[in-house]
C-alpha positions in Angstrom: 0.0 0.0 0.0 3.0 2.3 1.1 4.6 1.4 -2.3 1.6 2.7 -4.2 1.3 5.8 -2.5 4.7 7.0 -2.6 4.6 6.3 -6.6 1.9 9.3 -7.1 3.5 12.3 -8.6 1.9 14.7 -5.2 3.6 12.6 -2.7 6.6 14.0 -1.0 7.1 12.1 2.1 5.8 9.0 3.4 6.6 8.8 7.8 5.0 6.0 9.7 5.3 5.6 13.5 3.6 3.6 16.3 1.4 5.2 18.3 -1.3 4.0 21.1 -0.4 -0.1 19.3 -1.6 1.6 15.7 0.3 2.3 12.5 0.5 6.0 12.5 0.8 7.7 8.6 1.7 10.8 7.5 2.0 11.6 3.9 2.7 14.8 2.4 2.1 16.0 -0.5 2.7 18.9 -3.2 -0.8 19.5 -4.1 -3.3 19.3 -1.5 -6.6 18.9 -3.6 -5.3 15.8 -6.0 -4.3 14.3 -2.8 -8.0 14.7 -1.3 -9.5 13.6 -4.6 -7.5 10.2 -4.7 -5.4 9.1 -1.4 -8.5 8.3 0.7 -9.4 6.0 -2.6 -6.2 4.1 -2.4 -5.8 3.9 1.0 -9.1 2.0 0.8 -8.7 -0.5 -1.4 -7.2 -2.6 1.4 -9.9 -3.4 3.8 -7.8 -4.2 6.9 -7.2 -0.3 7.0 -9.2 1.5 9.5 -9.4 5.6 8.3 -9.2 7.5 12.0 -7.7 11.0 11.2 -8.0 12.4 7.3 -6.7 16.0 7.7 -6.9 19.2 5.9 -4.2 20.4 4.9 -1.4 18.3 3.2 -0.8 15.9 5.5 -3.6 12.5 5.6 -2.9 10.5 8.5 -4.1 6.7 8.8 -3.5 3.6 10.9 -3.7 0.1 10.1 -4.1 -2.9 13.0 
């Protein structure tokens, strides 16, 4: 899933960390809207990940677990 992400042309940084026993991500990205319009849609094309946190800005922030 990670793979996918960080091959779209908006993505900048891909960190992940552990927090509270869940898979903290933070993406960012160069243009903000594009990544609105499709992470969230990538992101949930695996089932097992659990959206908690979808900010506003440029950063998206899931977990997985």
């Amino acid at each position: 899933m990670l793979e996918e992400i960080a091959q779209q042309r908006w993505v900048t940084s891909i960190n992940t960390q552990m927090e509270q026993e869940k898979l903290k991500w933070e993406i960012g990205v160069t243009d903000a809207d594009w990544a609105e319009h499709q992470l969230l849609r990538i992101v949930l094309k695996d089932p097992s990940i659990k959206v908690v946190q979808f900010g506003v800005v440029s950063t998206k922030t899931f977990t997985s677990g």
